[in-house]
N, C-alpha and C positions, 0 to 999 in steps of 0.2 A: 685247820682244826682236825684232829684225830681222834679216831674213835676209840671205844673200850674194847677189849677183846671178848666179850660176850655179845658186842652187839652185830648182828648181819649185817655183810656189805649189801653195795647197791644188784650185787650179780646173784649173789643168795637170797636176796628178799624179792627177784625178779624170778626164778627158777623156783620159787615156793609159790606165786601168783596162781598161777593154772591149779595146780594141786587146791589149794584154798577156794578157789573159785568153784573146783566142782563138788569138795565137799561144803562148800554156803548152798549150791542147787540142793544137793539130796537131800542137808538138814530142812531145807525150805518146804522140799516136794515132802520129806514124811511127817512136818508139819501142818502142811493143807491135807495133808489125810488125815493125821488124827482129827482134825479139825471138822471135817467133813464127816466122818465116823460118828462123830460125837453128836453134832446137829440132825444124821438120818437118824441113832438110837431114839435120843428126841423127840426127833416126829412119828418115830414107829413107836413108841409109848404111849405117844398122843393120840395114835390115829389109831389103834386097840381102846382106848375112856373112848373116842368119839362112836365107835363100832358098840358098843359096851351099848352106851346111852340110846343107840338110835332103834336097836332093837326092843328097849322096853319103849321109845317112843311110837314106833309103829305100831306096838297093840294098844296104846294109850289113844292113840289117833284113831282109831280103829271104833273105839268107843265114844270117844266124841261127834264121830261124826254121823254113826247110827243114834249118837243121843242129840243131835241137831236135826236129822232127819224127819226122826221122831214128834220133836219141837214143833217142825215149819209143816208136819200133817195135821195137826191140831186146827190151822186156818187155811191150811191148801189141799190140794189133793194129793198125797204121798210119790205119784210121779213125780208132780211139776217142784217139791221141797227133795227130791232126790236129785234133781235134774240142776235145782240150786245150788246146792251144797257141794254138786260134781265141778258147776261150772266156779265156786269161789274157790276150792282147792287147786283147780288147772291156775288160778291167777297167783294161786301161793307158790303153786309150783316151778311156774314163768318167775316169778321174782328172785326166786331160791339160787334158780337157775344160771340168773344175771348175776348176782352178787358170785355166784361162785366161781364164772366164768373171769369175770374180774379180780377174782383174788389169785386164782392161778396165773393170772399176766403177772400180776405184781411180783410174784414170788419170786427169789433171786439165792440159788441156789450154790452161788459163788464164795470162797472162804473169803470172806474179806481183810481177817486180820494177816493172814501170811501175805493176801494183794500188797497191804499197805505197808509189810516189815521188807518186801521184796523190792517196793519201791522206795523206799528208804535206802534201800544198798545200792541200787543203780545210781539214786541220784548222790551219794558218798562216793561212787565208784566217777562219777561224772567230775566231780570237785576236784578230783588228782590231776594233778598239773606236773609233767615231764619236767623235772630238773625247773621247777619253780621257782622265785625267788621267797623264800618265805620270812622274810629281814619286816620289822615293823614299818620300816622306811617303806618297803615297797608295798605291804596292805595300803599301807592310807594312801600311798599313790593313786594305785590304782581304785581306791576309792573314792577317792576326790575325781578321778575322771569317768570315772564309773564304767573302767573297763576290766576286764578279769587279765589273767598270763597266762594262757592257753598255750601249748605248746608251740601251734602253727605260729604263734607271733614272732619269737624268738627267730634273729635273723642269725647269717651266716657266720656275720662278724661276730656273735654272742657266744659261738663254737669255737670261731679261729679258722674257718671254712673260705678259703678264697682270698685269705687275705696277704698280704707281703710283709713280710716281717723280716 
């Protein structure tokens, strides 16, 4: 079988490999930046509304709890309803505290879409088989015995390597 004259032999499409290989890294690596770029913008948007909100929450809490204060003097003595109100906030505060510590373990600060396009190419780059047979004959061969044609299979005699002719 011969090829067309535009298409690259086996020794041009082997000397283009390296070259392709490191520009698939840089396209990858300046995709998990933009990527990662994009999700800190994100969170720094987000976490300016959280800063936003917490500061009118503090004078909001601020009033509630001299107006519970207030409340629990009505039947106690204004120490022992200040001394309440101190110790329910410390339990709010302990809770706050747990849920938050928890949500930072979770956080996973990893690009996951270039993870998964990078490991798409390894495992495509894994699938290349050295002077393969790739004849229909030999797929369903080898999958009727459910073995692949890795190169290491391929013996001596498959070259002409040792043999007497």
């Amino acid at each position: 079988m011969s090829r067309k004259r535009d298409e690259a032999g086996t020794f041009e499409l082997m000397a283009r490999l390296p070259q392709q290989i490191v520009s698939l890294a840089k396209v990858e690596y300046n995709n998990a930046k933009r990527e990662a770029i994009g999700a800190a913008k994100k969170a720094g948007i987000g976490a300016a509304g959280v800063v936003v909100a917490l500061f009118f929450i503090f004078f909001m809490l601020q009033a509630l709890v001299i107006a519970a204060i207030a409340a629990l003097a009505l039947v106690w003595p204004w120490w022992l309803a200040a001394l309440v109100v101190a110790a329910g906030l410390l339990l709010l505060a302990a809770a706050a505290l747990f849920a938050g510590f928890t949500l930072v373990k979770r956080g996973n600060p990893v690009p996951e879409q270039t993870l998964n396009r990078v490991g798409g190419d390894i495992a495509a780059l894994g699938d290349v088989r050295f002077n393969s047979d790739t004849s229909p004959a030999a797929a369903a061969a080898s999958s009727r015995t459910g073995a692949a044609a890795p190169a290491a299979a391929h013996t001596a005699e498959t070259y002409g390597y040792g043999v007497d002719r």
